[in-house]
mmCIF file of the N, C-alpha and C atoms, coordinates in Angstrom:
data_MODEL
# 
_entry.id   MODEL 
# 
loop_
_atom_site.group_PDB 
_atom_site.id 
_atom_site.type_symbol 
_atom_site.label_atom_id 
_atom_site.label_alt_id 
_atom_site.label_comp_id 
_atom_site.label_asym_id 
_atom_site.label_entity_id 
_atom_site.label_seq_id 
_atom_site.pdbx_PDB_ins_code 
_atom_site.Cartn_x 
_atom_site.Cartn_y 
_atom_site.Cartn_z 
_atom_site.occupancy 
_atom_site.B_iso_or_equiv 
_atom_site.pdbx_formal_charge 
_atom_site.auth_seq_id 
_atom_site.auth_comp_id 
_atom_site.auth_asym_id 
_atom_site.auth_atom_id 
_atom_site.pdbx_PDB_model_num 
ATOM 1   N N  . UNK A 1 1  ? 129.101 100.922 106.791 1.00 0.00 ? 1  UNK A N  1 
ATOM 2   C CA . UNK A 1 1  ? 128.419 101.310 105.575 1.00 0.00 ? 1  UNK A CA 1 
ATOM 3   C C  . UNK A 1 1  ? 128.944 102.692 105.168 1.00 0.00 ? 1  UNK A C  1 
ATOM 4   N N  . UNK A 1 2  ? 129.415 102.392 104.016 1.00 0.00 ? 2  UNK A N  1 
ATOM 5   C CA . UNK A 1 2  ? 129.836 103.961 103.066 1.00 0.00 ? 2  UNK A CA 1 
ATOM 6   C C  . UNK A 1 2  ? 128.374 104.920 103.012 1.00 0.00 ? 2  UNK A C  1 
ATOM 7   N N  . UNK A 1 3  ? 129.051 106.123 102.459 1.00 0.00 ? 3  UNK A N  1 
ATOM 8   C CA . UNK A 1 3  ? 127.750 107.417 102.230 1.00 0.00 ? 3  UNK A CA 1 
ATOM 9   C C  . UNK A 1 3  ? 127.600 106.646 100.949 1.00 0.00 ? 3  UNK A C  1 
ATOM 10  N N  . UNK A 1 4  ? 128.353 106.030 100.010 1.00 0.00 ? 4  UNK A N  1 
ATOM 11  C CA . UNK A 1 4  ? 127.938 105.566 98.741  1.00 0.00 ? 4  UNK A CA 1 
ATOM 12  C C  . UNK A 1 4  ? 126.781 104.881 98.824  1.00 0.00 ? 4  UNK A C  1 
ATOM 13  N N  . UNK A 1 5  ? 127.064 103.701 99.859  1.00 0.00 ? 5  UNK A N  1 
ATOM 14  C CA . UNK A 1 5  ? 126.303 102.401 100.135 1.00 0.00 ? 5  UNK A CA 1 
ATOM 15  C C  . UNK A 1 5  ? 124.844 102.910 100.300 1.00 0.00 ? 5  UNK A C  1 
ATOM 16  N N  . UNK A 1 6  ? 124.828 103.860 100.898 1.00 0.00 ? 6  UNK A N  1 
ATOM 17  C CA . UNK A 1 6  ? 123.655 104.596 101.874 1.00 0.00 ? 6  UNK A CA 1 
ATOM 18  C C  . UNK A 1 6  ? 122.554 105.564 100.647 1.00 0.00 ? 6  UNK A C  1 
ATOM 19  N N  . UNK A 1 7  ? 124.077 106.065 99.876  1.00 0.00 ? 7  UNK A N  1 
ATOM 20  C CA . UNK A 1 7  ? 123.054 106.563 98.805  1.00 0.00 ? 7  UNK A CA 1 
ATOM 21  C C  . UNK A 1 7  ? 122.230 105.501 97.785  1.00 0.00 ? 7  UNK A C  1 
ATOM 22  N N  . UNK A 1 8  ? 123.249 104.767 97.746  1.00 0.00 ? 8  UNK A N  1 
ATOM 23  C CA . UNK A 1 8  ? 122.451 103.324 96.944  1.00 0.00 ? 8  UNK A CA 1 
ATOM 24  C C  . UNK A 1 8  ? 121.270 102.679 97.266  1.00 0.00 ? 8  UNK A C  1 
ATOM 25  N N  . UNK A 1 9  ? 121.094 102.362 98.518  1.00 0.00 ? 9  UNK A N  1 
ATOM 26  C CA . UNK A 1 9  ? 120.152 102.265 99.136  1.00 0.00 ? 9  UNK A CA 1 
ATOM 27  C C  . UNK A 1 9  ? 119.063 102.897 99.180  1.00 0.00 ? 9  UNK A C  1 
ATOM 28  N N  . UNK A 1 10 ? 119.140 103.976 99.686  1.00 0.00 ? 10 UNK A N  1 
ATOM 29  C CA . UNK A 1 10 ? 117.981 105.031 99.802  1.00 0.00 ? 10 UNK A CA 1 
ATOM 30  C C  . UNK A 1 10 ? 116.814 105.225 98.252  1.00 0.00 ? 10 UNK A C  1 
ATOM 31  N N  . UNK A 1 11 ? 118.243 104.973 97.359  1.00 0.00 ? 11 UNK A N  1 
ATOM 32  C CA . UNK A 1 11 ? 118.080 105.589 96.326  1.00 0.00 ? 11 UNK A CA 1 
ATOM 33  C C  . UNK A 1 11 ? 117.092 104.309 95.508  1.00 0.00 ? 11 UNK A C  1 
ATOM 34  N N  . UNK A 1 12 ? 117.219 102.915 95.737  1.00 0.00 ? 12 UNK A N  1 
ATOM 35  C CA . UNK A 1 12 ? 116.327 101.531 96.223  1.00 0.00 ? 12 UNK A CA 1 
ATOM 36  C C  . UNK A 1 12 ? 115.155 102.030 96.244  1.00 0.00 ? 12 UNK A C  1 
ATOM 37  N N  . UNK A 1 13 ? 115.489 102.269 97.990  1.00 0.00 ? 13 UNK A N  1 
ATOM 38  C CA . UNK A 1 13 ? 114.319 102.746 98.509  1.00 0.00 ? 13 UNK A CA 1 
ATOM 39  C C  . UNK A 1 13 ? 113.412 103.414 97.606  1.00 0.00 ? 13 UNK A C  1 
ATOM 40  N N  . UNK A 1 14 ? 113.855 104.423 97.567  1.00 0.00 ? 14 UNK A N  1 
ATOM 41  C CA . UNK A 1 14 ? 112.369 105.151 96.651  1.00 0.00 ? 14 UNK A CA 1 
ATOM 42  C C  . UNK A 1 14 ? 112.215 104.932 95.209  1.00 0.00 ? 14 UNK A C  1 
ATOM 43  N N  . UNK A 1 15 ? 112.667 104.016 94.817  1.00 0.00 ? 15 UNK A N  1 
ATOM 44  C CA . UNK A 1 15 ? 112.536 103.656 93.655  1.00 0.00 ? 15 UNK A CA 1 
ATOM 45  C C  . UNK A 1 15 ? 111.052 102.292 94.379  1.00 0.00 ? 15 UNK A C  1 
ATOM 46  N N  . UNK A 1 16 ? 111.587 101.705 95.006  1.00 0.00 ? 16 UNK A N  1 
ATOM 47  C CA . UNK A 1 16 ? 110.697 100.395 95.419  1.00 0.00 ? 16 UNK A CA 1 
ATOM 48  C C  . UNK A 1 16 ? 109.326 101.469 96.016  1.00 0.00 ? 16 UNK A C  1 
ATOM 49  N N  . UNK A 1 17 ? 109.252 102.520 97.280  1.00 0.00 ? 17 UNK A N  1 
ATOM 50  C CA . UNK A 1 17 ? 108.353 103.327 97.345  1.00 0.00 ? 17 UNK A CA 1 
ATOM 51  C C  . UNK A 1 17 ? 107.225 103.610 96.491  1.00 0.00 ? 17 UNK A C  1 
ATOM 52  N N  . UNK A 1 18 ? 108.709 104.619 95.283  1.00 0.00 ? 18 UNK A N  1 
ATOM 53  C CA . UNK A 1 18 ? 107.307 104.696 94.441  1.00 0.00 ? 18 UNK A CA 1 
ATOM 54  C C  . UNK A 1 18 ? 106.530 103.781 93.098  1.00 0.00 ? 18 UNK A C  1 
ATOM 55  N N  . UNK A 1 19 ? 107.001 102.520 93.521  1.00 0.00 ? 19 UNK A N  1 
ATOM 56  C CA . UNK A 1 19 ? 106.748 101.744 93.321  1.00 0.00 ? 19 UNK A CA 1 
ATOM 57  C C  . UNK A 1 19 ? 105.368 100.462 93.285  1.00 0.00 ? 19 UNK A C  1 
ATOM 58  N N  . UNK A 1 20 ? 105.234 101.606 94.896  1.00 0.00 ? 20 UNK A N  1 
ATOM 59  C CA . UNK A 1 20 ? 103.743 101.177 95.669  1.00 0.00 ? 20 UNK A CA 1 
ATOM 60  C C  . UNK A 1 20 ? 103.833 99.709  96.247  1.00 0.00 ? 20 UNK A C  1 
ATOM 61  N N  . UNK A 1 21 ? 105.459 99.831  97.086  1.00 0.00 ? 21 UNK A N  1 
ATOM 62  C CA . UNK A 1 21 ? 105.724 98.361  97.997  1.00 0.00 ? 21 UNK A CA 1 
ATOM 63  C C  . UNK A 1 21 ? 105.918 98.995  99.023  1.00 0.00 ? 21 UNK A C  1 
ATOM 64  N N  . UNK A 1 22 ? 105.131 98.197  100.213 1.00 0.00 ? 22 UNK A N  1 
ATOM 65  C CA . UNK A 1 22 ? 105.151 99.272  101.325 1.00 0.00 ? 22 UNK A CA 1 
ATOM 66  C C  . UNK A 1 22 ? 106.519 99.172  102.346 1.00 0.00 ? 22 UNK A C  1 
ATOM 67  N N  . UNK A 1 23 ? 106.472 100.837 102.366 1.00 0.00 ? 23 UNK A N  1 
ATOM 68  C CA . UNK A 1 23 ? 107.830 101.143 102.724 1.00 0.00 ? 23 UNK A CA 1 
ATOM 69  C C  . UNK A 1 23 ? 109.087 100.572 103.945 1.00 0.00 ? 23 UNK A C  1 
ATOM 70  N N  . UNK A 1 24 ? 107.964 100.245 104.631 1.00 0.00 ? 24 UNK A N  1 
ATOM 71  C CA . UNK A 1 24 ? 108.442 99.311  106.279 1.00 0.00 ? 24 UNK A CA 1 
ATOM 72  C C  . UNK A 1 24 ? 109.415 97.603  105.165 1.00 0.00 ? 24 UNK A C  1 
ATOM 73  N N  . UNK A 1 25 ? 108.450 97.212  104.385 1.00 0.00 ? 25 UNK A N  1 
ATOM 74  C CA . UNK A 1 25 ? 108.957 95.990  103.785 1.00 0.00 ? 25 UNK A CA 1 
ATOM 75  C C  . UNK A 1 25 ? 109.708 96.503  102.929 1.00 0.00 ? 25 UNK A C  1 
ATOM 76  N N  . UNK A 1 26 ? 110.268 97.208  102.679 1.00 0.00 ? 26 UNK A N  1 
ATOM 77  C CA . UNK A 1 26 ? 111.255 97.744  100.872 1.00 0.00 ? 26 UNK A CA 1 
ATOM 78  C C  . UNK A 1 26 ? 112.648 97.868  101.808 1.00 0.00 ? 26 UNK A C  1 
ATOM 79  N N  . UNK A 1 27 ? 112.202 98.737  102.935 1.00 0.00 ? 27 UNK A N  1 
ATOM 80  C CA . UNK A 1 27 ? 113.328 99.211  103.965 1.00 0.00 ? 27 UNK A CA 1 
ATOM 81  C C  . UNK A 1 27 ? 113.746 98.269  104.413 1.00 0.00 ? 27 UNK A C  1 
ATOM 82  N N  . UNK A 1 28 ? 113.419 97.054  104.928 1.00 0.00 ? 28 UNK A N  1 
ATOM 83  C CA . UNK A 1 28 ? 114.052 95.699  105.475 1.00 0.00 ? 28 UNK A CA 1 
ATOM 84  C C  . UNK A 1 28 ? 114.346 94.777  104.505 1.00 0.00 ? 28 UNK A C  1 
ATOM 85  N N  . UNK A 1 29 ? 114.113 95.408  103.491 1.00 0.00 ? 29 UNK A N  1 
ATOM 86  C CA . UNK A 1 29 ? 114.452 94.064  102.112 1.00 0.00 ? 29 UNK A CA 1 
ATOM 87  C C  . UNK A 1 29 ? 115.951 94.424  101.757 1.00 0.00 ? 29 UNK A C  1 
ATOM 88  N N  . UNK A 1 30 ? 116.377 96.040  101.786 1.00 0.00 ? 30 UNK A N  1 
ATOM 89  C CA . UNK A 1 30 ? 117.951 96.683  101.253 1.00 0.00 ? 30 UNK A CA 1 
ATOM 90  C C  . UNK A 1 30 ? 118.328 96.915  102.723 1.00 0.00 ? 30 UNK A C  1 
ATOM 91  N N  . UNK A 1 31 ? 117.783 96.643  103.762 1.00 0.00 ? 31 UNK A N  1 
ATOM 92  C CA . UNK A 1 31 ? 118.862 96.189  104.895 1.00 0.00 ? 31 UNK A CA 1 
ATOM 93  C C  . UNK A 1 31 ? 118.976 98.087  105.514 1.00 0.00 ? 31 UNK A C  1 
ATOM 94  N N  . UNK A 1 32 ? 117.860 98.290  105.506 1.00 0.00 ? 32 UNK A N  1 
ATOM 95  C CA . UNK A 1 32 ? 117.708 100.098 106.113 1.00 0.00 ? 32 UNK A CA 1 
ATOM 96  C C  . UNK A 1 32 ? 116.601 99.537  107.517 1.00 0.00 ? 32 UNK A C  1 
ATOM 97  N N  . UNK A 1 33 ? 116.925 98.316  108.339 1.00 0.00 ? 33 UNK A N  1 
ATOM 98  C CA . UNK A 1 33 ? 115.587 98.333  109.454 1.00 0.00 ? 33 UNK A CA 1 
ATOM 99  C C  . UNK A 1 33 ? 115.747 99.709  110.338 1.00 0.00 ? 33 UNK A C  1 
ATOM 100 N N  . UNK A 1 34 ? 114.567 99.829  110.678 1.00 0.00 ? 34 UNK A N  1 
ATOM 101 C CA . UNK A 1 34 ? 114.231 100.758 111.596 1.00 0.00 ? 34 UNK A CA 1 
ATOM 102 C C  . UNK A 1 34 ? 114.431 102.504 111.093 1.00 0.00 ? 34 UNK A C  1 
ATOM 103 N N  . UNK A 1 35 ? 113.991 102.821 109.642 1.00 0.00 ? 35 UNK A N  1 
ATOM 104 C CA . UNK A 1 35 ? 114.072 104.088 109.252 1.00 0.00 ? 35 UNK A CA 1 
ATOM 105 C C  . UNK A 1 35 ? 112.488 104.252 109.217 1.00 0.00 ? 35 UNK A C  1 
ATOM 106 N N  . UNK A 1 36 ? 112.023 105.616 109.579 1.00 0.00 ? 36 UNK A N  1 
ATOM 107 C CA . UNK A 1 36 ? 110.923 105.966 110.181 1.00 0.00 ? 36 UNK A CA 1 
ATOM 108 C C  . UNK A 1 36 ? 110.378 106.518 108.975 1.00 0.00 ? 36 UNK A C  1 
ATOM 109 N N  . UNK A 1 37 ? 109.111 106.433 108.688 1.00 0.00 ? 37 UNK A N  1 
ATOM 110 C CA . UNK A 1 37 ? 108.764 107.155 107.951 1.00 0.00 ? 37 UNK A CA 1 
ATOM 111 C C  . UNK A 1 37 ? 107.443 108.056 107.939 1.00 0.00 ? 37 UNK A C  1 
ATOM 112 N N  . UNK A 1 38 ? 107.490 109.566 107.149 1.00 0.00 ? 38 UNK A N  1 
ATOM 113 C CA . UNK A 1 38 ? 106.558 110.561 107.695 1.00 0.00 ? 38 UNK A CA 1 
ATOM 114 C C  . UNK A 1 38 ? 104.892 110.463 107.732 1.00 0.00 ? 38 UNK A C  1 
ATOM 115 N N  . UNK A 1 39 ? 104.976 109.493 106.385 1.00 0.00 ? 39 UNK A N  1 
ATOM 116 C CA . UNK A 1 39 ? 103.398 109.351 105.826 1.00 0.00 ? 39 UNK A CA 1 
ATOM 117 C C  . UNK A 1 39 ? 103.458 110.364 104.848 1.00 0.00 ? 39 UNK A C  1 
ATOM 118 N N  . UNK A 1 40 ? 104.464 110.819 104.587 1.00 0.00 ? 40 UNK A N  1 
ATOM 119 C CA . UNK A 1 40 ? 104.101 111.911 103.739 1.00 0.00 ? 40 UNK A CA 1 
ATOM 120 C C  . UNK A 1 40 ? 104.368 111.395 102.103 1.00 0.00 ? 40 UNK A C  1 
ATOM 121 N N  . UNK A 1 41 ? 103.570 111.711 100.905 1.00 0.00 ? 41 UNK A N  1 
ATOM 122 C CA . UNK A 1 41 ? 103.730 111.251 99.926  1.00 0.00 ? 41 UNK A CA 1 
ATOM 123 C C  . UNK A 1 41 ? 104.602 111.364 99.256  1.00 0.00 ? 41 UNK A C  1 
ATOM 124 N N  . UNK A 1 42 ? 105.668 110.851 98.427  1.00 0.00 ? 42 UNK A N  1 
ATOM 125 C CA . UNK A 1 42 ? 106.879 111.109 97.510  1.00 0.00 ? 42 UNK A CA 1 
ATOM 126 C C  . UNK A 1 42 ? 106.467 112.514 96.738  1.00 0.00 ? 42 UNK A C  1 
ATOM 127 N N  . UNK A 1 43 ? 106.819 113.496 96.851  1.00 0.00 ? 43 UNK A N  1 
ATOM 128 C CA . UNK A 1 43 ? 107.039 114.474 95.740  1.00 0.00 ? 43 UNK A CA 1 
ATOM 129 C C  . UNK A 1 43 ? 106.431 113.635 93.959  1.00 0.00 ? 43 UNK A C  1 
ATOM 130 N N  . UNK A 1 44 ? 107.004 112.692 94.081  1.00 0.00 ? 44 UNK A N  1 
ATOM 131 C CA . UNK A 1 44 ? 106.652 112.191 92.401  1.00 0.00 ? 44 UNK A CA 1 
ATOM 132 C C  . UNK A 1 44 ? 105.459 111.815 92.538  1.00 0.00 ? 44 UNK A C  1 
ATOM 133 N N  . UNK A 1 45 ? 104.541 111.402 93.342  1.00 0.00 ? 45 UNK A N  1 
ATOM 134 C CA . UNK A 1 45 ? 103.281 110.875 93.641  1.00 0.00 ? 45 UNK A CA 1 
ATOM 135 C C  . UNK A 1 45 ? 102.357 111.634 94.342  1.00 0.00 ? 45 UNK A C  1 
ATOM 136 N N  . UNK A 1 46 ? 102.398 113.377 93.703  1.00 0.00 ? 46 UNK A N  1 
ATOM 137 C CA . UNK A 1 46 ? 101.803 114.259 94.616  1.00 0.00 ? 46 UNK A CA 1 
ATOM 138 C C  . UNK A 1 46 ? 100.518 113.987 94.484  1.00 0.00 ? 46 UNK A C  1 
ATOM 139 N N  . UNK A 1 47 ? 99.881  114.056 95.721  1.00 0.00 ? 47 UNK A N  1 
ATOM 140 C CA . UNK A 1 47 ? 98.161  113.835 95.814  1.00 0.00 ? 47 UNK A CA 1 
ATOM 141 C C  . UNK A 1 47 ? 97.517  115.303 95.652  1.00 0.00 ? 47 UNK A C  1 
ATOM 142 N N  . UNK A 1 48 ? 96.669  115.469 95.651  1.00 0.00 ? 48 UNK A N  1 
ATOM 143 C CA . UNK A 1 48 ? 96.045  116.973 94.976  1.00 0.00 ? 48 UNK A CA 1 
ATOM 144 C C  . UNK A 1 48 ? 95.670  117.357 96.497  1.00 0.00 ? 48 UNK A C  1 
ATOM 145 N N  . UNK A 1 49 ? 95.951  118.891 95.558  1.00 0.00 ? 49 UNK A N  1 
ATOM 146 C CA . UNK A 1 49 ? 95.809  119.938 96.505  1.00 0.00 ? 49 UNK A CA 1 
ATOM 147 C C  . UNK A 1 49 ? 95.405  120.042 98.289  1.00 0.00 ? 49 UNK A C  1 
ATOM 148 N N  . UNK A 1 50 ? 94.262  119.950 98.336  1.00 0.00 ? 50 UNK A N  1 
ATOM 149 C CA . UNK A 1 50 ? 93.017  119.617 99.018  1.00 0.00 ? 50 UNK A CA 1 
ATOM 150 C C  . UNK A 1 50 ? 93.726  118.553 100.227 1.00 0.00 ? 50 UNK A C  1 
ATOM 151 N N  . UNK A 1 51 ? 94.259  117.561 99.439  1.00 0.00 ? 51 UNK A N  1 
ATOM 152 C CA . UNK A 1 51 ? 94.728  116.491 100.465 1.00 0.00 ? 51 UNK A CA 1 
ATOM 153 C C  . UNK A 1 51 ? 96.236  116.915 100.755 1.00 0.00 ? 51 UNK A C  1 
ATOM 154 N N  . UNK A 1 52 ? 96.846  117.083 100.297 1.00 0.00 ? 52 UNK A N  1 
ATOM 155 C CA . UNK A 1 52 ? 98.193  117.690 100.031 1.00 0.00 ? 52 UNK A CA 1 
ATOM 156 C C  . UNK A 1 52 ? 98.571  118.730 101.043 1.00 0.00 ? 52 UNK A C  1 
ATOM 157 N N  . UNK A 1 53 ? 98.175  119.235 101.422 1.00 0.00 ? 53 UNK A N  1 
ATOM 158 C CA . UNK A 1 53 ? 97.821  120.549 102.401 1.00 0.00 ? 53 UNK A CA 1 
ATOM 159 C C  . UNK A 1 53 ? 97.583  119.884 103.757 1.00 0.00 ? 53 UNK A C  1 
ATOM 160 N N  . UNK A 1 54 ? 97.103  118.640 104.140 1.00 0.00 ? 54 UNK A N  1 
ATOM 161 C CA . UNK A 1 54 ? 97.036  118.522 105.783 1.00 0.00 ? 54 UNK A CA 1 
ATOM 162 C C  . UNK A 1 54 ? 98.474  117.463 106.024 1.00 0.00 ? 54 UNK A C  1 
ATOM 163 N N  . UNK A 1 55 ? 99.560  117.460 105.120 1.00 0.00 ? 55 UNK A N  1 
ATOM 164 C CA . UNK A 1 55 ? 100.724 116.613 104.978 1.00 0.00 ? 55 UNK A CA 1 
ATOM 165 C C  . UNK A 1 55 ? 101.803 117.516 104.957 1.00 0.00 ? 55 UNK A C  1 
ATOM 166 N N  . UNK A 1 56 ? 101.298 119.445 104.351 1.00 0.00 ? 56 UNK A N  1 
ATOM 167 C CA . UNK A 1 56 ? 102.537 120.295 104.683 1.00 0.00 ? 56 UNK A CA 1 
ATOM 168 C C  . UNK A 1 56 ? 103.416 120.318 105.590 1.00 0.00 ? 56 UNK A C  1 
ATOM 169 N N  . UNK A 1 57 ? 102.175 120.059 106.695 1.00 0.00 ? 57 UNK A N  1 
ATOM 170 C CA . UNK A 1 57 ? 103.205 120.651 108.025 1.00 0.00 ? 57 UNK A CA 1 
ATOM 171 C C  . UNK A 1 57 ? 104.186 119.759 108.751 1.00 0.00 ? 57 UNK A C  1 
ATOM 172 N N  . UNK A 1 58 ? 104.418 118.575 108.340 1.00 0.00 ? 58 UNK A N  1 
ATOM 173 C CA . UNK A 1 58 ? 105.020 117.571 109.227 1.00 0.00 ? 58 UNK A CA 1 
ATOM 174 C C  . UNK A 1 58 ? 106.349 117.357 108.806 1.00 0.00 ? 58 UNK A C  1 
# 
């Protein structure tokens, strides 16, 4: 797999993410199995403040 391929992908990925398809199934659908993910919310889908703040640190 090219860095192209990889950017293509990824780039899938968070399109399908923020999309609100969950990420374990989006990642095995463009052929990314086994990429981990933080729990942390997309930047484009920031949750407010309050909640936002116990997701800084990870």
């Amino acid at each position: 797999m090219t860095s192209d391929d990889l950017k293509v992908r990824f780039d899938a990925l968070g399109i399908a993410v923020r999309a609100g398809v969950d990420p374990a199934d989006a990642a095995n659908r463009i052929s990314l199995p086994g990429v981990k993910f933080t729990g942390a919310t997309p930047v484009a889908l920031r949750l407010p403040e309050a909640v936002a703040v116990k997701l800084e640190d990870r």
